[in-house]
C-alpha positions in Angstrom: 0.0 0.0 0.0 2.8 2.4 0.0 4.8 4.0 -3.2 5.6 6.8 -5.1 2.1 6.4 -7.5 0.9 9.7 -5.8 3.5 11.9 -6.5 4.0 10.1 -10.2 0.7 10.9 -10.8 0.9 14.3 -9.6 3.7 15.5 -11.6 2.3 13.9 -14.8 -0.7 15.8 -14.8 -0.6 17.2 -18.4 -1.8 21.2 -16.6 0.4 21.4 -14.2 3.3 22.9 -16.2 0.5 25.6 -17.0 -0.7 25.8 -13.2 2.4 26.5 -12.1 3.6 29.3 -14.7 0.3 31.2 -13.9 1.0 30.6 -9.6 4.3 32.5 -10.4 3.3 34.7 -12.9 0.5 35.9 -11.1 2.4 36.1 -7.4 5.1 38.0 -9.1 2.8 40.7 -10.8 0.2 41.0 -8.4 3.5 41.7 -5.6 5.3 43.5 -7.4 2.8 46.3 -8.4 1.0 46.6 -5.1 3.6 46.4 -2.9 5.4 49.6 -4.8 1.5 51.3 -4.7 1.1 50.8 -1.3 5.1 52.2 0.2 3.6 55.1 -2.1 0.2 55.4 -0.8 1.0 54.5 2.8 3.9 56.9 2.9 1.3 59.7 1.4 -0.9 58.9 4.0 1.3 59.0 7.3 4.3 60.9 5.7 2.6 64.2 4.1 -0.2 66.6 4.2 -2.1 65.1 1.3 -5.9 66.4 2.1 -8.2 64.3 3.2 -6.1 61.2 3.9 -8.2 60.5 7.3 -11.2 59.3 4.9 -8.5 58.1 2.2 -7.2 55.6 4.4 -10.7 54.9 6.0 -11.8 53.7 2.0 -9.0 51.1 2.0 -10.3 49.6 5.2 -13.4 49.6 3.5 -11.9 47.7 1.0 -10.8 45.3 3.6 -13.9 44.2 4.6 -15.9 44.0 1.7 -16.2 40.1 0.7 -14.2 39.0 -2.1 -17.0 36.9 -4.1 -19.0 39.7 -4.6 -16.5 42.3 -5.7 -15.9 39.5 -7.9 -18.8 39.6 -9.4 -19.1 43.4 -9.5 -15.9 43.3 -11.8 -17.6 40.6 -14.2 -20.7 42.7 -14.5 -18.8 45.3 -15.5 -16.1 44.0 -17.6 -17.5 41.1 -18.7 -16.7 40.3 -22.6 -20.5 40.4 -24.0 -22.3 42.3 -21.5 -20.2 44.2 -19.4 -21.4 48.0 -19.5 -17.7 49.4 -19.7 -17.1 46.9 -22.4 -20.8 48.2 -23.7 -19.6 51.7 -23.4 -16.5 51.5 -25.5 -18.5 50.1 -27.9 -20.6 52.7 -28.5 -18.2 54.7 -29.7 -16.7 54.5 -32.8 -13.3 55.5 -32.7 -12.9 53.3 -29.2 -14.7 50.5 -30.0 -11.8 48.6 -30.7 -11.8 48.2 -26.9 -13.1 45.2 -25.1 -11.2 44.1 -21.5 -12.1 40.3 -20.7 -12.3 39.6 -16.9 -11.7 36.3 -17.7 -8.5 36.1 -18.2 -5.1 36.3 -16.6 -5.2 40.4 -16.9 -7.9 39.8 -15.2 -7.2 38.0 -12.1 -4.5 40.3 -11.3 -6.6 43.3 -11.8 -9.2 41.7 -9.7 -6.6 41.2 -7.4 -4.9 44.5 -6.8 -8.5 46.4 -6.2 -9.9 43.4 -4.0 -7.8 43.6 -1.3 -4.4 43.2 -2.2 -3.2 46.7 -1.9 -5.5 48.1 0.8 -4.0 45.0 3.2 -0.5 46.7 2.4 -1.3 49.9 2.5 -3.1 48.9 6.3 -0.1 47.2 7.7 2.2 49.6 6.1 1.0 52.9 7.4 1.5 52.9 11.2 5.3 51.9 10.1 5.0 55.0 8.2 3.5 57.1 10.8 6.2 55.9 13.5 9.0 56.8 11.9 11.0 59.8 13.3 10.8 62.8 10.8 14.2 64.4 11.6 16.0 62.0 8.8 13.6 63.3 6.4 14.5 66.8 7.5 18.2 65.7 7.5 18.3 64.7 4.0 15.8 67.8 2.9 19.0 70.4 4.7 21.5 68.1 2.7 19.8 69.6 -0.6 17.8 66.2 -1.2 14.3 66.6 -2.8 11.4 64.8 -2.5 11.7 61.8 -4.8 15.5 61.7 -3.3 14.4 61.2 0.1 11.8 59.1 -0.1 14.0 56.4 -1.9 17.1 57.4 -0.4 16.3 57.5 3.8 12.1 56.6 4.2 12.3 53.2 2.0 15.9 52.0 3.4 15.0 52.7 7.2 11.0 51.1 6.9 12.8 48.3 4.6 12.5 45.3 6.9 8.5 46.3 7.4 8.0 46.4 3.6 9.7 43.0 3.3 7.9 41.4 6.0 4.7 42.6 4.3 5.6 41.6 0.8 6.3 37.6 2.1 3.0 38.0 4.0 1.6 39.0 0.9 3.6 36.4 -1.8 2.1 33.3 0.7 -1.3 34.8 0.7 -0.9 34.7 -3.5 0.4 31.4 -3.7 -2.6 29.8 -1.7 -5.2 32.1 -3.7 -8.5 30.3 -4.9 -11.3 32.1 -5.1 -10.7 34.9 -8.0 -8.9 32.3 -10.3 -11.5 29.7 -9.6 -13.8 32.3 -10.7 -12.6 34.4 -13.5 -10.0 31.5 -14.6 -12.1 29.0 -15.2 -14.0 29.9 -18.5 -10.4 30.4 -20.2 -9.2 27.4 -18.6 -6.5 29.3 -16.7 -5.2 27.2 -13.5 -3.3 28.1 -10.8 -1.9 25.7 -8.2 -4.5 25.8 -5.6 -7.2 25.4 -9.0 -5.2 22.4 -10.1 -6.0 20.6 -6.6 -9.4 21.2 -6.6 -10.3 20.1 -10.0 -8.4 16.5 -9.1 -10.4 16.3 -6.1 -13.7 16.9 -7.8 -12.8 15.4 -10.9 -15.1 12.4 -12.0 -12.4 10.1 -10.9 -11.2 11.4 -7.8 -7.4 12.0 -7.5 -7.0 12.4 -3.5 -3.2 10.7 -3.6 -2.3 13.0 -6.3 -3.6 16.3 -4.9 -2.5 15.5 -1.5 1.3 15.5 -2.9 0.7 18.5 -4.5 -0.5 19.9 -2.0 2.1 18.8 0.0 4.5 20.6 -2.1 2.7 23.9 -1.9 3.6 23.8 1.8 7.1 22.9 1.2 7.3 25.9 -1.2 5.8 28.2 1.8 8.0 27.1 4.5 11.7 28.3 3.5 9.1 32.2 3.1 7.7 31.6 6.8 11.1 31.4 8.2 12.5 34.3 6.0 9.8 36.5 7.7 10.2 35.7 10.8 14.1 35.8 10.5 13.3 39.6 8.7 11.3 40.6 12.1 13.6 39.3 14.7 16.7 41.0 13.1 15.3 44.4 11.1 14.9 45.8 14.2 16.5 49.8 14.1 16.7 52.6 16.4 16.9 56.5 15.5 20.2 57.8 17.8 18.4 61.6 18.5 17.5 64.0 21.7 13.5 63.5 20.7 10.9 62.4 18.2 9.5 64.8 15.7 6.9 63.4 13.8 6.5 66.6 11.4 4.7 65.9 8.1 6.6 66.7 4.7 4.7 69.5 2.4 3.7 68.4 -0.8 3.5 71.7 -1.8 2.0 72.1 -5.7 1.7 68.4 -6.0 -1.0 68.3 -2.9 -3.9 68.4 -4.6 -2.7 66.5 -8.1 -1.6 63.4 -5.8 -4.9 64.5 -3.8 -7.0 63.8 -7.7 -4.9 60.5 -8.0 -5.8 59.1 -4.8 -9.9 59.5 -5.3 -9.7 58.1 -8.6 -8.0 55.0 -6.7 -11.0 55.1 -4.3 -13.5 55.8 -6.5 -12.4 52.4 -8.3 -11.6 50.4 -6.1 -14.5 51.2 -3.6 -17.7 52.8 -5.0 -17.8 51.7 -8.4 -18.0 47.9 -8.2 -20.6 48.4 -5.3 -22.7 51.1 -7.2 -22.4 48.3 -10.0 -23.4 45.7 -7.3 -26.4 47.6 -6.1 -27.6 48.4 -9.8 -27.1 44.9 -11.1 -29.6 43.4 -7.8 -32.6 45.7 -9.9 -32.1 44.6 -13.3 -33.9 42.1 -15.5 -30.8 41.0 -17.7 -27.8 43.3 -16.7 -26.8 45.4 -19.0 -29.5 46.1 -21.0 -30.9 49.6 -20.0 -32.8 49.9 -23.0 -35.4 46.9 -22.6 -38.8 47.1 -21.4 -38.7 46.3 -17.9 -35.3 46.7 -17.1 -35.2 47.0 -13.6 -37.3 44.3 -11.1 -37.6 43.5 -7.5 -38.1 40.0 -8.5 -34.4 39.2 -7.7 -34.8 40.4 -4.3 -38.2 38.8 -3.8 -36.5 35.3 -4.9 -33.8 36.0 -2.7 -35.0 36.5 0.8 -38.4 33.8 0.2 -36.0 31.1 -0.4 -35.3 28.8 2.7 -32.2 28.2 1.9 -31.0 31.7 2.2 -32.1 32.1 5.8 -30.4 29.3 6.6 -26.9 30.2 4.8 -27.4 33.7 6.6 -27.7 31.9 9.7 -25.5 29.7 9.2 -23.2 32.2 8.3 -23.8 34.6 11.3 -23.6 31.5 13.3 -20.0 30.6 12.3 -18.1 34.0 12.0 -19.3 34.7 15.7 -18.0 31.7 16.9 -14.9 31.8 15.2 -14.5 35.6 16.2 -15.3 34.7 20.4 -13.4 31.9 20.4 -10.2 32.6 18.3 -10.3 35.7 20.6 -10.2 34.1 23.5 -7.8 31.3 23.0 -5.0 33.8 21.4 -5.6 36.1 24.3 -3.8 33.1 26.4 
């Protein structure tokens, strides 16, 4: 009963090549763009006098919390190849209507990715880092004749270094064992990932438990040597600023305030009230999309909804488990 059939199996799977190209692919992009957003955006946040950065930052908890499977599905009413109204939009206009943006595909999932979550988690763990740091280097390097651009790359991102790192592994694990959005938005284009290439052996006609269990094994193995490396980075990155007191004096943006100011509520706008304005809109329509049908919008989505048993019971269900988990996760960590 014992042998190396699983993991022969496993690494014989004519996708996996594929899978694994689009896990590293995908990690790479989606990291490498948001963390160098968010050191940007959390640094404009704690660092400067951009206006109205109290709300600013309030959006991207916002982001946060909303759930992921819906925002999904915000993104495919929108972008969607056929019906999607930005897609419509382009399209009825002649000199753009060249332009059509598939969310299924691998542009896709990492766009999906970046405005879901991705950066606002940065941009909330990178922030107070931000906001401790002692301002009298930044003044020290402003007196040495160094501008803004100069001292941001040159002092802020050396000394808050270990934090960004430590947030960037956090962030490359979290990518690795992604599921949901390429599940999703991956699936009509046949685009795998890893995690993707697991569940369809499991839940395959001819279940493959052996198989996926060694890959899955091997996922783990992969996120083990990036464990350590964080914690190694936290232990040892600690630094200490040798001066008489703390200033925490914010840098002046001067002309650039309000242009960066523009820049950051188109970010909001996008990543926050759009997709749930297309949410809301797309709960009242008969076939989304079409505005110009009879009968466009209905309550007959919401009255199918909440009559059907088996919401109340998911909702309870639901409400059931994430208190549970909350109280008693809680309590046992506060040991």
């Amino acid at each position: 009963g014992w042998g190396f059939s699983n993991w022969i199996e496993a690494f014989t799977q004519p996708t996996l090549l594929s899978a694994i190209t689009n896990t590293l692919s995908i990690t790479f992009t989606v990291q490498a763009i948001s963390i160098t957003v968010a050191v940007v955006i959390a640094w404009l946040l704690a660092r400067t006098n951009l206006p109205g950065r109290g709300w600013i930052e309030f959006s991207f908890w916002m982001v946060f919390f909303m759930p992921t499977l819906p925002m999904v599905q915000s993104w495919i009413l929108l972008f969607d190849p056929y019906i999607g109204v930005v897609n419509q939009f382009f399209a009825s206009i002649p000199f753009l209507s060249w332009i059509n943006f598939n969310i299924f595909s691998w542009e896709g999932i990492v766009w999906v990715h970046l405005v879901t979550g991705t950066i606002a988690v940065k941009v909330i763990l990178l922030t107070p880092a931000f906001r401790n740091m002692d301002s009298s280097l930044e003044e020290a390097s402003r007196v040495n004749g160094a501008n803004m651009f100069t001292t941001f790359t040159k002092v802020v991102v050396p000394v808050l270094l270990p934090s960004i790192l430590i947030v960037l592994i956090l962030g490359t694990i979290r990518s690795l064992e992604a599921f949901e959005i390429e599940m999703i938005l991956g699936g009509p284009e046949k685009i795998d990932v890893f995690s993707t290439q697991i569940y369809r052996m499991i839940n395959s006609n001819d279940p493959q438990y052996g198989a996926a269990t060694a890959l899955g094994s091997v996922i783990l193995t992969l996120m083990v040597p990036l464990i350590i490396l964080q914690q190694w980075i936290s232990r040892r990155g600690g630094h200490a600023t040798i001066s008489g007191k703390f200033k925490t004096q914010r840098f002046q943006l001067g002309k650039y305030r309000w242009p960066l100011f523009a820049i950051m509520a188109i970010l909001v706008l996008v990543t926050t009230i759009i997709p749930l304005v297309s949410l809301v809109i797309g709960t009242f329509m008969s076939i989304y999309g079409f505005f110009n049908i009879d009968d466009a919008f209905t309550l007959a989505n919401w009255q199918t909804v909440l009559t059907r048993d088996t919401f109340i019971n998911a909702l309870k269900n639901t409400f059931i488990l994430a208190s549970l988990m909350a109280i008693i996760s809680m309590f046992l960590y506060s040991f």
